[in-house]
C-alpha positions, 0 to 999 in steps of 0.5 A, a space after each residue: 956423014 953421021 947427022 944426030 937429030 933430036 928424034 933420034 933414040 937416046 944413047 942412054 935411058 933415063 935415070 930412075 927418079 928425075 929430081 932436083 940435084 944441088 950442093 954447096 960448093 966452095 968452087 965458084 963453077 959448082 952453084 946450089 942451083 938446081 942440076 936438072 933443068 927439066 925437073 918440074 914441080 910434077 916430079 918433085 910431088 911424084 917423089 914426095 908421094 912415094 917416101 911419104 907413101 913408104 913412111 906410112 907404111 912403115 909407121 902405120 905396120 909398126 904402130 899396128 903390132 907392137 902396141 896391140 901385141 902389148 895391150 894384148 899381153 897385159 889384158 891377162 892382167 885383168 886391169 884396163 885401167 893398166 892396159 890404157 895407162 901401159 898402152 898410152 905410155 908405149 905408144 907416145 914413146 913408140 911415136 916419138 921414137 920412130 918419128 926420130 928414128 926417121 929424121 935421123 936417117 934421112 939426114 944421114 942419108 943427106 949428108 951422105 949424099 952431099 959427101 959423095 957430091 963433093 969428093 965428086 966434084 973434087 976429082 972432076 976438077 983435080 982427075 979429070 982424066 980418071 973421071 972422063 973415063 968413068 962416064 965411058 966405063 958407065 956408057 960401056 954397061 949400055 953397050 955403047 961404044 967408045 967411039 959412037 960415045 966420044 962426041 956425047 962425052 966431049 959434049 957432057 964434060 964442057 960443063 962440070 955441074 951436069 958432068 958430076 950429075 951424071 955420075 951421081 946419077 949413072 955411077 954411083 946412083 945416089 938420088 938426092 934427098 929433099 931438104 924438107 924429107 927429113 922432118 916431113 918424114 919424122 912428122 909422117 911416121 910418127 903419126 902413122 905409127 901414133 894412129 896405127 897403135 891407137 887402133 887396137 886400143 879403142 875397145 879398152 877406152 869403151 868397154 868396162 870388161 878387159 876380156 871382152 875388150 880384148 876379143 873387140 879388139 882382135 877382131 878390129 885389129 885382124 880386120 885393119 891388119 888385112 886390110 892395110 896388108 893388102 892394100 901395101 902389097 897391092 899399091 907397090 905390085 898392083 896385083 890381086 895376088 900380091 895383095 892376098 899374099 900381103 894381107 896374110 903376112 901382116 896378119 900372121 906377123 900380128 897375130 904371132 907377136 900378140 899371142 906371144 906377148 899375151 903367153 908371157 905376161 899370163 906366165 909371169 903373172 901366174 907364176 908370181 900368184 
């Protein structure tokens, strides 16, 4: 006989994230508490740095190019008055739209998620058979047999919570968002996009002279772009090289939006003089 001890090596890896995973049910077996009995608060703050970490980068890279391609551009006009008015405007429109932005995807990312939960729990009480059969088709791509799956199966689908677990986990491979991720994020790339914007307009706050504000200016926002470039790159695939690479894309994409922007203004501007 077969003897399963608790040293033996898993039938199946564990999933991606580790996380809390509830829901509202109308079904008395399907309570919102917490679907994972291992989660730890260690997990929670593992997967709350990532997204966090994801919408600076986002805000931050953002916040870098589109006000700076635009302060850029209009410094052809020769007015810093008009560049710190037109560079504030975009950026305080810029922050508020991209914090929304963010709070709308991750409540549509919530609300998908609990949609997808709750057709789960209907089939599991309504099809059971079909979905039975889902957790050995999942078990199949691990190259688990249906025989040496039969005892974890039977064992798994005695409790319904942890057996629509599984399937959001293994099946559909959903994770479930946090129920503060949607403002943290629209708070979080909001000010990264604000901050990262803001940058590249100093120079105009203090110097009198926009062309030298200007060079001021590219030569901070070149130096930021390198930097946050490789350090993006760096802290996701912790190779020197990666970062190298990551730093020259984020500066050539700047430069070539500022270069851009500055070349259109100055035509439109010459051909109305």
């Amino acid at each position: 006989m077969t003897h399963i001890t608790s040293e033996s090596t898993p039938l199946l890896p564990e999933p991606a994230t580790e996380r809390s995973i509830s829901y509202q049910s109308s079904h008395p077996a399907y309570d919102a508490r917490p679907l994972h009995p291992n989660y730890s608060k260690h997990e929670e703050c593992h997967v709350d740095y990532s997204d966090i970490l994801r919408d600076i980068i986002i805000g931050f890279s953002d916040g870098l190019t589109v006000p700076f391609a635009l302060t850029a551009g209009l410094s052809s006009l020769g007015s810093a008055k008009v560049v710190i008015i037109a560079g504030l405007a975009e950026l305080f429109s810029g922050m508020i739209s991209m914090g929304l932005g963010a709070y709308l995807a991750a409540v549509t990312e919530r609300d998908a998620y609990h949609s997808q939960a709750g057709k789960k729990e209907f089939a599991v009480q309504n099809r059971p058979g079909d979905e039975r059969t889902g957790v050995y088709d999942v078990l199949e791509k691990y190259s688990v047999s249906r025989s040496a799956a039969a005892p974890l199966v039977d064992e798994l689908c005695k409790n319904p919570t942890e057996w629509v677990r599984f399937m959001m986990d293994f099946e559909l491979k959903l994770e479930e968002p946090n129920v503060h991720r949607a403002w943290i994020s629209a708070v979080t790339m909001g000010l990264s996009y604000f901050i990262g914007g803001l940058i590249p307009m100093i120079p105009y706050f203090v110097m009198s002279r926009v062309r030298e504000a200007l060079f001021v200016s590219i030569g901070i926002t070149v130096a930021v772009l390198l930097v946050f470039g490789y350090v993006k790159n760096y802290v996701a695939i912790r190779n020197h090289r990666a970062g190298v690479w990551g730093a020259v894309q984020t500066l050539v994409i700047g430069m070539l939006a500022a270069g851009t922007s500055y070349a259109i203004v100055r035509g439109l501007d010459s051909n109305d003089s």
